[in-house]
KOLKOLDREN-177903 format. One line per 4 residues: their letters; for each residue x negated, y negated, z of N, C-alpha, C, O. Coordinates in steps of 0.001 Angstrom, whole numbers, plus 500000, padded with zeros to 6 digits. Each point is the difference from the previous one (the first is absolute). Layout:
<recs>
A> X/Y/Z/X/Y/Z/X/Y/Z/X/Y/Z; ...
</recs>
This chain:
<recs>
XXXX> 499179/501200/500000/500821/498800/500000/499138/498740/500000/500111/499139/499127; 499037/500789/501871/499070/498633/499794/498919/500074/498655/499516/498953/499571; 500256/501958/500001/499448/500085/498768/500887/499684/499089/499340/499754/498991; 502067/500074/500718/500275/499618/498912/500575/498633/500287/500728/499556/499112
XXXX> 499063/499589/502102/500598/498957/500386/498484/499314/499569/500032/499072/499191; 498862/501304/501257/498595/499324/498833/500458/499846/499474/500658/498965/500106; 499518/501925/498684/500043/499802/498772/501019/498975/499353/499845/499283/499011; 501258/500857/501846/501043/498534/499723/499396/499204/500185/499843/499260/499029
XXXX> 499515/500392/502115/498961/499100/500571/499097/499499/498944/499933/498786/499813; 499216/502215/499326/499132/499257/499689/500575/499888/498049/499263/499558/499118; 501788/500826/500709/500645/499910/498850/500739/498797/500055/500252/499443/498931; 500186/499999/502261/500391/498202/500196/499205/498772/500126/500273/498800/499965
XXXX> 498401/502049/500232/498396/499272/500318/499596/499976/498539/499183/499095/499833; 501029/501427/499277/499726/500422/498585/500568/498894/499289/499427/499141/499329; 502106/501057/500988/500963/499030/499298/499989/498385/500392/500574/499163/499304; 498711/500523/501876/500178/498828/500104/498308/499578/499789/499795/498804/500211
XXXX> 499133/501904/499454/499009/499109/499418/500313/499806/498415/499970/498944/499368; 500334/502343/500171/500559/500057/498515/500904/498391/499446/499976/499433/498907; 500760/500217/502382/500770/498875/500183/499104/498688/499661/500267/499138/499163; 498842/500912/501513/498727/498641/500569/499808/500044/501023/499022/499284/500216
XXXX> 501478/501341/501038/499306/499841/501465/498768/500757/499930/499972/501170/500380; 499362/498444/499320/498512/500509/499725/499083/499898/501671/498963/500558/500360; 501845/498602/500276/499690/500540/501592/500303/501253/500691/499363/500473/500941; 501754/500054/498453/500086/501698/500322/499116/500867/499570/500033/501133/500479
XXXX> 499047/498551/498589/499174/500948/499993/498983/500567/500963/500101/501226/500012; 499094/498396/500681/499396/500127/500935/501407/500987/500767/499755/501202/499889; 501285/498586/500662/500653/500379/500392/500170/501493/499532/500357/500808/500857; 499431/499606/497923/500065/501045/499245/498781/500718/499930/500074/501129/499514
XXXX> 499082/498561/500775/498452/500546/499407/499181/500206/501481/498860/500443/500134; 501906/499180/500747/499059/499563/501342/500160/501778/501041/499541/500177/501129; 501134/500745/498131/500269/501348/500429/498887/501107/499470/499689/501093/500473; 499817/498172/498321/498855/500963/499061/498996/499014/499804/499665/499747/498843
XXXX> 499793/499647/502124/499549/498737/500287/498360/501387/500286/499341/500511/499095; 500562/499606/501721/499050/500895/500863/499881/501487/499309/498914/500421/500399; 501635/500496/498823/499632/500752/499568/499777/499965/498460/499304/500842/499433; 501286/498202/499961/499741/499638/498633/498309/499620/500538/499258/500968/500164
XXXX> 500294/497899/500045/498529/499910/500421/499316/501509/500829/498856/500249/499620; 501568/500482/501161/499458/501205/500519/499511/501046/498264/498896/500505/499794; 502223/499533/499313/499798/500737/498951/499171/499039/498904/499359/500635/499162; 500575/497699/500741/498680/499450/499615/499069/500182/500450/499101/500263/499201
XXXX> 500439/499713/502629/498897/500537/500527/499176/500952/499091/499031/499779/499273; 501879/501697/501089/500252/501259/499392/498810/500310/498576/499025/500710/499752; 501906/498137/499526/499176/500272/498500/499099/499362/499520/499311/500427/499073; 500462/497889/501739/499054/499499/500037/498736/499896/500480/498983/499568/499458
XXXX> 501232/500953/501805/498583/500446/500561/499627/498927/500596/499097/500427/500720; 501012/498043/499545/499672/499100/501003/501157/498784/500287/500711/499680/499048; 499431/499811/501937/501034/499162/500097/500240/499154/499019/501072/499915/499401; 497400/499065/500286/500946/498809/498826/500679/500875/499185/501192/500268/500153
XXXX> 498144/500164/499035/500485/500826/499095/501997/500414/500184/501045/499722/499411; 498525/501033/501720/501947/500327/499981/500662/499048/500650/501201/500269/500024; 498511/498638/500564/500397/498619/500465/500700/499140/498275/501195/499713/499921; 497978/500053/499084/499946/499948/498762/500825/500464/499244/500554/499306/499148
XXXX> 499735/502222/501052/500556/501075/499014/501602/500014/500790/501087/500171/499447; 498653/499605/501925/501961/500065/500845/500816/498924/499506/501188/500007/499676; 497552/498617/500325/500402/498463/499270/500794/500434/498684/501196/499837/499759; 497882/500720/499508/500385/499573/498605/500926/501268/499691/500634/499963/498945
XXXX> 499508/501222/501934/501462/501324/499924/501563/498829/500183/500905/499770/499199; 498860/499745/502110/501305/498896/500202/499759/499279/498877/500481/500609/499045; 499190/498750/500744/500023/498509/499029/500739/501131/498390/500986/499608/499376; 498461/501379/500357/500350/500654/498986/501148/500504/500190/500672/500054/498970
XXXX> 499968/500459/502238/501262/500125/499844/500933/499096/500485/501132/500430/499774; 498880/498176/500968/500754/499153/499351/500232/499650/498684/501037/499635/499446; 497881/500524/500153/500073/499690/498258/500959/500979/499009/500313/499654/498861; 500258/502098/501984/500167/500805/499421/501179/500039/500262/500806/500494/499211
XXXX> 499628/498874/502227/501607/500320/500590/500683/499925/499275/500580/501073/499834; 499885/497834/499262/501233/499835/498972/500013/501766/499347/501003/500713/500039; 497898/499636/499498/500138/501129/499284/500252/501615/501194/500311/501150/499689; 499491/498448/501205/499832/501096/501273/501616/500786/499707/501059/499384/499882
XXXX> 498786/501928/500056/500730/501172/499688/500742/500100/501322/499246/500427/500874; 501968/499322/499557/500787/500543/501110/500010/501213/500732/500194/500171/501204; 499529/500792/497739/500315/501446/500422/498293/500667/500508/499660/501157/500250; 499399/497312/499753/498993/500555/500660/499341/499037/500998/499777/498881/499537
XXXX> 499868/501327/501733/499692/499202/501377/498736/499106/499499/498990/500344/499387; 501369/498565/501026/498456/498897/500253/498891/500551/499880/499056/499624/499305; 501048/501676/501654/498536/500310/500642/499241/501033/498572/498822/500222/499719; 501981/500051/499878/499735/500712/498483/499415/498884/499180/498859/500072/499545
XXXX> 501972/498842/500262/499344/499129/498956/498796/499550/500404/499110/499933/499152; 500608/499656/502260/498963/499154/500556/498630/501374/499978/498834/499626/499877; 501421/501614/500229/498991/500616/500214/499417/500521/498466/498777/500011/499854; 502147/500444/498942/500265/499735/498530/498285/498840/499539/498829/500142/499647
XXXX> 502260/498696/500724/498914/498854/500264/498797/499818/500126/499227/499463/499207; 500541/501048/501953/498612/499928/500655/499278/501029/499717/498785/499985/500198; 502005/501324/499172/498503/500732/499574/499507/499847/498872/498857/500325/499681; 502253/498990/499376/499551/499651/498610/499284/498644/499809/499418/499721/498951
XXXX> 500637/499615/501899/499227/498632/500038/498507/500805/500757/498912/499751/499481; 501151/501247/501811/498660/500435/500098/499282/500853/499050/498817/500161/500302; 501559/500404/498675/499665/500588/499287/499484/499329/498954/499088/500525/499361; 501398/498218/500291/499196/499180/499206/499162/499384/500302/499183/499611/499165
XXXX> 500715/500061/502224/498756/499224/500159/499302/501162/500262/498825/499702/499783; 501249/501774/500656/498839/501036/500076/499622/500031/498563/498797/500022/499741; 502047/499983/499314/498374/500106/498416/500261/499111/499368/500268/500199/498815; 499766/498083/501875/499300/499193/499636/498859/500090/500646/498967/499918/499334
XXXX> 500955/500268/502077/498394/499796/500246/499222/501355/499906/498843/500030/500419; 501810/501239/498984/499374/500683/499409/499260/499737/498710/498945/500600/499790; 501432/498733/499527/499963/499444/498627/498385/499153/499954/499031/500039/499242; 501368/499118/502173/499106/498701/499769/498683/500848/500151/498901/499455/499903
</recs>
């Protein structure tokens, strides 16, 4: 029951940045706040680095919400996110 009252929860948190309250976001993101960065840690291997990579996972999925799929949780898109943004910067600086 409280699991699907989240999800109303954060499906009204959805709808009203989608809106312009772009102050709810934080409000929305502040739950996968600490393990989104635990799984940058993870793949980055030193803090700036996944300090950097948690920055720019959020910033990428505000950018993505309008398009964000209902029938799948935040924490999917945000983690989606962050391994494909770590994965590019692993062979770019493989590259260099």
């Amino acid at each position: 029951m409280d699991a699907q009252l989240s999800v109303q929860h954060e499906a009204r948190v959805i709808a009203s940045v989608l809106a312009g309250d772009r102050e709810h976001y934080h409000e929305l993101i502040r739950p996968y706040e600490y393990g989104i960065y635990k799984l940058a840690l993870l793949l980055m291997k030193n803090e700036a680095d996944a300090e950097d990579l948690t920055r720019e996972a959020f910033l990428n999925t505000f950018r993505k919400l309008a398009d964000f799929h209902r029938h799948a949780t935040l924490s999917t898109l945000l983690i989606s996110i962050t391994l494909n943004e770590a994965r590019g910067r692993l062979q770019s600086s493989r590259a260099e």
